[in-house]
N, C-alpha and C positions, 0 to 999 in steps of 0.2 A: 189451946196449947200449940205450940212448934217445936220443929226441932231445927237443927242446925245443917247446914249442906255446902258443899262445897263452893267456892266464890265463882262467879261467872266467869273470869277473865282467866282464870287459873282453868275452866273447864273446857274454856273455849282452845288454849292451848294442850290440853291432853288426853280431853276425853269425847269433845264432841266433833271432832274432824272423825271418828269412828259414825258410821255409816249407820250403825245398832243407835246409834246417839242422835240422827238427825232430830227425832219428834222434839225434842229442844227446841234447837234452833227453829224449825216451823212452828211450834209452838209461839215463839217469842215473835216472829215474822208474821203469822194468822193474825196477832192479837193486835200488831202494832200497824198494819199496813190493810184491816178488816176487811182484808179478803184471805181465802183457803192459799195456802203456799205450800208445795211440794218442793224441798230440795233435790235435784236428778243428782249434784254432785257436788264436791269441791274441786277450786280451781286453784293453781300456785299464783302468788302474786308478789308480784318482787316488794312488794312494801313488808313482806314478810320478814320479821330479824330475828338475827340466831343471840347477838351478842349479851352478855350479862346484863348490860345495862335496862336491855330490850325485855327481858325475860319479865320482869315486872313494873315494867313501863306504861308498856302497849301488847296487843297483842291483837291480831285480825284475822279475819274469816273472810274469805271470798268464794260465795256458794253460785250455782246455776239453775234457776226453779224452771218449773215444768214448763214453763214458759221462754225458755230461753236467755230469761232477763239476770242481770246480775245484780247480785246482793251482798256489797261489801260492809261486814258488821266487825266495826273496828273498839275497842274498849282502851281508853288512857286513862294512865290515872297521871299523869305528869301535865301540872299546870302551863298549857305551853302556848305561849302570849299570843302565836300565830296561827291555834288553831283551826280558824276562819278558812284560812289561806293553804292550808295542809289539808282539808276537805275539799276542794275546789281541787288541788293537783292529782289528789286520788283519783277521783272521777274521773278528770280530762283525761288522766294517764291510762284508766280501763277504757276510756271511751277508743280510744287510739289503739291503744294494745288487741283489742276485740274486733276490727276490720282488718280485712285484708288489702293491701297495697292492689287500684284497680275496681274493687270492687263499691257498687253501688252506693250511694247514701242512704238508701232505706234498709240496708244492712245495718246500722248502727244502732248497738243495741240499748237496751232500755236498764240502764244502772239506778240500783237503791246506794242510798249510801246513811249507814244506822249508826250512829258515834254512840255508844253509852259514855258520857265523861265522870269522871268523880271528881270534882275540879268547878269554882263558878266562871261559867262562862258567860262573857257579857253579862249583859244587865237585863234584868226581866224578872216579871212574877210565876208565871208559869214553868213545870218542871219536864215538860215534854214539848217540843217544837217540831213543827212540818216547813219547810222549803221548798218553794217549786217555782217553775217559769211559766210569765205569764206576760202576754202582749196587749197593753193599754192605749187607747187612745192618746195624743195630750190636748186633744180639743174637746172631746164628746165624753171622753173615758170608757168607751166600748170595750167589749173585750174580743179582741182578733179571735175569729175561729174558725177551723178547718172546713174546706169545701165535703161535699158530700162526695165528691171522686175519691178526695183524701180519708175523710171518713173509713171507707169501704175497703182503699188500698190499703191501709198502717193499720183497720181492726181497730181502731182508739176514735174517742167522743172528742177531745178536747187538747187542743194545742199543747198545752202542759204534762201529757201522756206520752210525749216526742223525747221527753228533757229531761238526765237525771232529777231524780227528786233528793232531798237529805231529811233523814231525822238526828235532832238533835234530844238524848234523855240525859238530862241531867240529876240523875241518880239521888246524890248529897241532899239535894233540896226539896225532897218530898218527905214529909213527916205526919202524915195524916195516916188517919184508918183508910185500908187499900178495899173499895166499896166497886168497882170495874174491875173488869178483866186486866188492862190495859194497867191500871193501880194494885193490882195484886203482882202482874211482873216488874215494875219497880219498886215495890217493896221487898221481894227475893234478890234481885239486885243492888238494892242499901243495906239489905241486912243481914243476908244469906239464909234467912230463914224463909220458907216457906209456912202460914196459916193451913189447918186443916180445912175449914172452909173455901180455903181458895180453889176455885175452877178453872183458870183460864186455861185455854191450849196450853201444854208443853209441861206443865207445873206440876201434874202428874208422874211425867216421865223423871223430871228433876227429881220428884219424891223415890221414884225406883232405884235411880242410874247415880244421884251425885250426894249419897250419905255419904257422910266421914265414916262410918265405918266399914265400908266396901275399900277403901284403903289400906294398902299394906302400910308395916311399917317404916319401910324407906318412903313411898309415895307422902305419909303423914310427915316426915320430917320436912321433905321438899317444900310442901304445901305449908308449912308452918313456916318455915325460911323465908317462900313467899310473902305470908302475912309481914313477918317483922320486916321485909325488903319494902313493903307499904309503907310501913309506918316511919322507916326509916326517911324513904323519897319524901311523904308527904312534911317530916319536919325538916327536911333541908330547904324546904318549900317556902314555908313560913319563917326560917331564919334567914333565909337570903332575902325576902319579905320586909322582913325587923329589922337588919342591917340594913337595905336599902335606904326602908325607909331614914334609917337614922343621921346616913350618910347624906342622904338628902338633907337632913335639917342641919346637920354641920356644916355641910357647902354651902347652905342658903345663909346662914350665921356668919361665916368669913365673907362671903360676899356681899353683906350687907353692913359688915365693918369695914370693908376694904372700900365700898363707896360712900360710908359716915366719912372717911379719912380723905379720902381725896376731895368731899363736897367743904368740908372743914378747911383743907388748903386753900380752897379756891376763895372763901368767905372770908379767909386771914388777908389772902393775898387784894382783894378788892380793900378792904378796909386800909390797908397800907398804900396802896395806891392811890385812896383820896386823902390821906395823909400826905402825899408829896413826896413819899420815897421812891428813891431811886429804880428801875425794874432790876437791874445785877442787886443791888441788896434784897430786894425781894425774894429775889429766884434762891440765894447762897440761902434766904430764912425759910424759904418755902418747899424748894426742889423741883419746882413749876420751873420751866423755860421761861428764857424772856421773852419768846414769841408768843406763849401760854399768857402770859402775864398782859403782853401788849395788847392780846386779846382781850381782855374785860374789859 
Protein backbone atom coordinates (compact mmCIF):
# COMPACT_ATOMS: atom_id res chain seq x y z
CA UNK A 1 0.00 0.00 0.00
CA UNK A 2 0.96 3.82 -0.55
CA UNK A 3 -0.13 6.76 -0.08
CA UNK A 4 0.20 9.96 -1.91
CA UNK A 5 2.67 13.15 -0.96
CA UNK A 6 3.36 15.96 -2.01
CA UNK A 7 5.50 16.45 -5.63
CA UNK A 8 9.28 17.09 -5.10
CA UNK A 9 9.58 20.24 -7.01
CA UNK A 10 6.57 21.88 -5.45
CA UNK A 11 8.43 20.98 -1.96
CA UNK A 12 11.45 21.94 -2.80
CA UNK A 13 10.01 25.48 -3.32
CA UNK A 14 7.90 25.60 -0.12
CA UNK A 15 8.54 23.44 2.25
CA UNK A 16 12.08 22.14 2.29
CA UNK A 17 14.13 25.47 2.27
CA UNK A 18 12.69 25.25 6.02
CA UNK A 19 15.57 24.09 8.13
CA UNK A 20 12.85 21.36 10.09
CA UNK A 21 12.89 19.93 6.35
CA UNK A 22 16.50 19.28 5.56
CA UNK A 23 16.50 15.31 6.35
CA UNK A 24 14.81 15.40 2.72
CA UNK A 25 17.07 16.78 1.07
CA UNK A 26 20.06 14.76 2.84
CA UNK A 27 18.06 12.09 2.55
CA UNK A 28 17.91 12.32 -1.29
CA UNK A 29 21.79 13.58 -1.19
CA UNK A 30 23.08 10.35 1.27
CA UNK A 31 21.36 8.01 -1.08
CA UNK A 32 22.43 9.54 -4.31
CA UNK A 33 26.02 10.57 -3.90
CA UNK A 34 26.55 7.13 -1.14
CA UNK A 35 28.16 9.13 1.21
CA UNK A 36 26.36 10.73 4.83
CA UNK A 37 25.59 14.40 3.68
CA UNK A 38 24.77 17.07 6.26
CA UNK A 39 23.09 20.30 4.95
CA UNK A 40 24.80 23.39 7.26
CA UNK A 41 22.52 25.77 5.15
CA UNK A 42 21.00 27.22 2.17
CA UNK A 43 22.40 29.61 -0.14
CA UNK A 44 20.69 32.35 -2.51
CA UNK A 45 21.37 31.79 -6.07
CA UNK A 46 20.60 34.02 -8.66
CA UNK A 47 19.28 31.12 -10.88
CA UNK A 48 16.66 31.37 -8.53
CA UNK A 49 13.11 32.85 -10.29
CA UNK A 50 10.16 34.44 -8.98
CA UNK A 51 8.20 34.72 -12.30
CA UNK A 52 4.86 32.79 -13.16
CA UNK A 53 6.30 31.18 -15.70
CA UNK A 54 9.24 29.88 -13.28
CA UNK A 55 6.93 28.83 -10.47
CA UNK A 56 6.27 25.44 -12.37
CA UNK A 57 8.92 25.32 -14.74
CA UNK A 58 11.92 24.86 -12.55
CA UNK A 59 12.68 25.28 -9.35
CA UNK A 60 16.46 24.96 -7.39
CA UNK A 61 18.01 24.57 -4.19
CA UNK A 62 21.40 25.57 -3.50
CA UNK A 63 22.60 23.96 -0.15
CA UNK A 64 26.12 24.07 1.74
CA UNK A 65 27.17 20.47 3.34
CA UNK A 66 29.20 19.97 6.22
CA UNK A 67 31.84 19.97 4.22
CA UNK A 68 31.74 23.20 2.57
CA UNK A 69 30.84 21.81 -0.80
CA UNK A 70 28.03 22.94 -2.83
CA UNK A 71 25.09 21.23 -3.79
CA UNK A 72 22.92 22.63 -6.46
CA UNK A 73 19.51 20.41 -6.89
CA UNK A 74 17.73 21.93 -9.70
CA UNK A 75 14.08 20.13 -10.84
CA UNK A 76 12.66 21.09 -14.59
CA UNK A 77 10.03 19.99 -15.88
CA UNK A 78 10.29 22.14 -19.19
CA UNK A 79 11.71 20.08 -22.14
CA UNK A 80 14.44 22.61 -22.86
CA UNK A 81 16.68 21.51 -25.90
CA UNK A 82 19.88 23.11 -24.28
CA UNK A 83 19.75 21.50 -21.24
CA UNK A 84 23.29 20.27 -21.54
CA UNK A 85 24.52 23.64 -21.82
CA UNK A 86 22.27 25.27 -18.88
CA UNK A 87 24.16 22.73 -16.44
CA UNK A 88 27.64 23.67 -17.51
CA UNK A 89 26.68 27.60 -16.83
CA UNK A 90 25.23 26.79 -13.51
CA UNK A 91 28.21 25.38 -12.23
CA UNK A 92 30.79 27.66 -13.92
CA UNK A 93 28.60 30.56 -12.50
CA UNK A 94 28.84 29.00 -8.54
CA UNK A 95 32.17 28.12 -9.28
CA UNK A 96 32.98 31.91 -9.77
CA UNK A 97 30.36 33.36 -7.63
CA UNK A 98 32.03 31.14 -4.62
CA UNK A 99 35.92 32.65 -4.70
CA UNK A 100 36.89 35.77 -3.72
CA UNK A 101 38.61 38.25 -6.29
CA UNK A 102 42.59 37.48 -5.08
CA UNK A 103 42.10 34.65 -3.39
CA UNK A 104 43.87 31.32 -3.89
CA UNK A 105 42.92 28.33 -6.36
CA UNK A 106 42.62 25.82 -3.73
CA UNK A 107 39.71 27.94 -2.52
CA UNK A 108 37.62 26.73 -5.07
CA UNK A 109 34.97 24.93 -4.09
CA UNK A 110 33.71 21.54 -4.67
CA UNK A 111 30.11 21.98 -6.57
CA UNK A 112 27.40 18.84 -6.98
CA UNK A 113 25.14 19.69 -9.44
CA UNK A 114 21.72 17.08 -9.18
CA UNK A 115 19.08 17.92 -12.18
CA UNK A 116 15.97 15.69 -11.50
CA UNK A 117 14.38 16.20 -15.24
CA UNK A 118 10.93 15.05 -16.10
CA UNK A 119 11.57 15.46 -19.63
CA UNK A 120 13.86 12.78 -22.12
CA UNK A 121 16.86 13.91 -22.17
CA UNK A 122 19.34 12.73 -24.84
CA UNK A 123 19.43 9.34 -25.65
CA UNK A 124 20.19 6.39 -23.25
CA UNK A 125 19.03 3.42 -21.51
CA UNK A 126 19.66 4.19 -18.08
CA UNK A 127 17.49 6.46 -15.75
CA UNK A 128 20.15 7.91 -13.40
CA UNK A 129 23.55 9.27 -14.74
CA UNK A 130 26.96 10.39 -13.07
CA UNK A 131 29.40 13.13 -14.91
CA UNK A 132 32.80 13.77 -13.75
CA UNK A 133 36.27 14.88 -15.15
CA UNK A 134 38.79 12.80 -15.79
CA UNK A 135 42.42 13.07 -17.42
CA UNK A 136 43.28 10.38 -20.24
CA UNK A 137 46.19 9.63 -21.80
CA UNK A 138 45.98 9.55 -25.86
CA UNK A 139 48.73 7.24 -26.09
CA UNK A 140 48.81 4.74 -23.13
CA UNK A 141 45.25 5.76 -21.83
CA UNK A 142 46.48 6.15 -18.20
CA UNK A 143 44.57 7.91 -15.95
CA UNK A 144 46.51 11.28 -14.72
CA UNK A 145 46.53 11.28 -10.90
CA UNK A 146 47.36 13.51 -8.12
CA UNK A 147 50.80 13.63 -6.55
CA UNK A 148 50.98 12.63 -3.06
CA UNK A 149 51.82 16.44 -1.89
CA UNK A 150 48.45 17.04 -3.63
CA UNK A 151 46.80 14.12 -2.20
CA UNK A 152 47.61 15.40 1.39
CA UNK A 153 46.92 19.27 0.47
CA UNK A 154 43.13 19.08 -1.18
CA UNK A 155 42.25 15.84 1.38
CA UNK A 156 40.86 14.04 -2.00
CA UNK A 157 42.26 10.40 -3.67
CA UNK A 158 41.69 11.38 -7.16
CA UNK A 159 41.92 14.19 -9.86
CA UNK A 160 38.09 13.96 -10.43
CA UNK A 161 37.40 15.18 -6.67
CA UNK A 162 38.87 18.71 -7.90
CA UNK A 163 35.84 19.02 -10.60
CA UNK A 164 32.20 19.70 -10.28
CA UNK A 165 30.64 16.40 -10.61
CA UNK A 166 26.62 16.28 -12.32
CA UNK A 167 23.95 13.93 -11.83
CA UNK A 168 21.50 13.57 -14.17
CA UNK A 169 17.86 11.55 -12.90
CA UNK A 170 15.67 11.13 -15.27
CA UNK A 171 12.69 10.62 -13.38
CA UNK A 172 9.81 9.80 -16.48
CA UNK A 173 11.93 6.80 -17.48
CA UNK A 174 12.08 4.46 -14.58
CA UNK A 175 9.09 2.13 -14.51
CA UNK A 176 10.41 -0.90 -12.60
CA UNK A 177 9.75 -2.19 -9.02
CA UNK A 178 12.01 0.31 -6.88
CA UNK A 179 14.40 -2.75 -5.22
CA UNK A 180 17.60 0.09 -3.96
CA UNK A 181 17.59 2.77 -1.89
CA UNK A 182 18.58 4.93 -4.90
CA UNK A 183 15.27 3.19 -6.91
CA UNK A 184 12.98 3.85 -4.15
CA UNK A 185 13.84 7.82 -4.27
CA UNK A 186 12.95 7.92 -8.04
CA UNK A 187 10.04 6.27 -7.65
CA UNK A 188 8.76 8.98 -4.90
CA UNK A 189 9.79 11.33 -7.59
CA UNK A 190 7.78 9.76 -10.77
CA UNK A 191 4.98 9.12 -8.58
CA UNK A 192 4.65 11.06 -5.47
CA UNK A 193 4.10 8.10 -3.81
CA UNK A 194 6.15 6.73 -1.25
CA UNK A 195 6.08 2.37 -0.60
CA UNK A 196 5.69 1.27 3.02
CA UNK A 197 8.59 -0.87 2.57
CA UNK A 198 10.77 1.81 1.40
CA UNK A 199 13.94 2.70 3.50
CA UNK A 200 16.00 4.83 1.93
CA UNK A 201 17.52 8.03 3.81
CA UNK A 202 15.02 10.87 3.75
CA UNK A 203 11.65 8.89 2.60
CA UNK A 204 10.83 8.63 6.10
CA UNK A 205 10.82 12.28 6.82
CA UNK A 206 8.86 12.65 3.32
CA UNK A 207 6.36 10.27 5.10
CA UNK A 208 6.13 12.86 8.27
CA UNK A 209 6.60 16.45 6.70
CA UNK A 210 4.92 16.22 2.85
CA UNK A 211 1.20 14.48 3.24
CA UNK A 212 -1.41 16.21 1.36
CA UNK A 213 -3.11 16.47 4.33
CA UNK A 214 -0.88 18.64 6.54
CA UNK A 215 -1.97 21.25 3.85
CA UNK A 216 -4.36 23.87 4.31
CA UNK A 217 -6.83 24.67 2.31
CA UNK A 218 -5.38 27.57 0.31
CA UNK A 219 -1.89 25.62 0.22
CA UNK A 220 -4.22 22.50 -1.49
CA UNK A 221 -5.52 24.72 -4.07
CA UNK A 222 -1.98 26.23 -5.05
CA UNK A 223 -0.63 22.85 -5.11
CA UNK A 224 -3.33 21.54 -7.39
CA UNK A 225 -2.92 24.78 -9.67
CA UNK A 226 0.59 23.51 -9.78
CA UNK A 227 -0.27 20.09 -10.84
CA UNK A 228 -2.66 21.42 -13.89
CA UNK A 229 0.19 24.26 -14.59
CA UNK A 230 2.27 20.59 -15.34
CA UNK A 231 0.10 19.34 -17.35
CA UNK A 232 -0.66 22.38 -18.96
CA UNK A 233 3.42 22.99 -19.98
CA UNK A 234 3.82 19.53 -20.54
CA UNK A 235 1.02 19.50 -23.52
CA UNK A 236 2.19 22.71 -25.09
CA UNK A 237 5.22 20.57 -25.21
CA UNK A 238 4.12 18.04 -27.33
CA UNK A 239 1.93 20.36 -29.54
CA UNK A 240 4.64 22.49 -30.47
CA UNK A 241 6.31 18.95 -30.98
CA UNK A 242 3.24 17.78 -33.49
CA UNK A 243 3.27 21.16 -35.19
CA UNK A 244 6.77 21.08 -35.73
CA UNK A 245 6.94 18.22 -36.76
CA UNK A 246 4.29 18.77 -39.33
CA UNK A 247 5.52 21.92 -40.39
CA UNK A 248 8.49 20.09 -41.19
CA UNK A 249 6.86 17.67 -43.57
CA UNK A 250 5.02 20.52 -45.35
CA UNK A 251 8.26 22.44 -45.89
CA UNK A 252 9.94 19.23 -47.07
CA UNK A 253 6.67 18.59 -49.55
CA UNK A 254 6.98 22.28 -51.14
CA UNK A 255 10.41 21.96 -51.47
CA UNK A 256 10.45 18.90 -52.99
CA UNK A 257 7.79 20.19 -55.67
CA UNK A 258 9.45 23.46 -55.97
CA UNK A 259 12.79 21.28 -57.11
CA UNK A 260 10.32 18.50 -59.26
CA UNK A 261 9.43 21.91 -61.13
CA UNK A 262 12.45 23.47 -61.68
CA UNK A 263 14.34 19.82 -62.54
CA UNK A 264 11.29 19.40 -65.09
CA UNK A 265 12.16 22.97 -66.71
CA UNK A 266 15.56 22.12 -67.11
CA UNK A 267 14.61 18.43 -68.81
CA UNK A 268 12.00 20.50 -71.21
CA UNK A 269 14.50 23.06 -71.85
CA UNK A 270 17.45 20.53 -72.94
CA UNK A 271 15.02 18.55 -75.09
CA UNK A 272 14.28 21.71 -77.03
CA UNK A 273 17.48 22.68 -77.38
CA UNK A 274 18.50 19.49 -79.23
CA UNK A 275 15.50 20.23 -81.31
CA UNK A 276 17.18 23.31 -82.67
CA UNK A 277 15.07 25.87 -80.98
CA UNK A 278 16.03 29.07 -80.65
CA UNK A 279 17.41 29.97 -76.62
CA UNK A 280 14.86 33.41 -76.58
CA UNK A 281 11.90 30.90 -77.48
CA UNK A 282 13.02 28.65 -75.08
CA UNK A 283 13.57 30.99 -72.22
CA UNK A 284 9.63 32.92 -73.15
CA UNK A 285 8.52 28.61 -72.95
CA UNK A 286 10.55 27.82 -70.08
CA UNK A 287 11.29 31.07 -67.74
CA UNK A 288 15.07 29.77 -67.69
CA UNK A 289 17.44 32.62 -68.76
CA UNK A 290 19.20 32.33 -71.80
CA UNK A 291 22.30 32.20 -70.08
CA UNK A 292 20.48 29.26 -67.95
CA UNK A 293 19.74 27.78 -71.27
CA UNK A 294 23.20 28.47 -72.94
CA UNK A 295 24.31 26.54 -70.21
CA UNK A 296 23.15 22.79 -70.84
Amino acid sequence: MADNYIRFDWAMKRLLRNKANFGVLEGLLTTLLNEKIVIQKLLESESNQEDEYDKYNRVDILAENSRGELVLIEVQNNNEYAYFQRMLFGVSKLVTEYINRGESYDNVRKVYSVNIVYFSLGHGKDFVYHGKTEFRGIHDGDLLELSPFQKQTFKVDEVSQLYPEYYILKVNDFNNVATTPLEEWIYYLNTGTVPETAVAPGLEEVRQHLRLERMTKDELNAYYRHLDNIVILRDNINTERAEGRAEGRAEGRAEGLAAGRAEEKLENARNLKKLGVQPDIISAATGLSVEEINSL
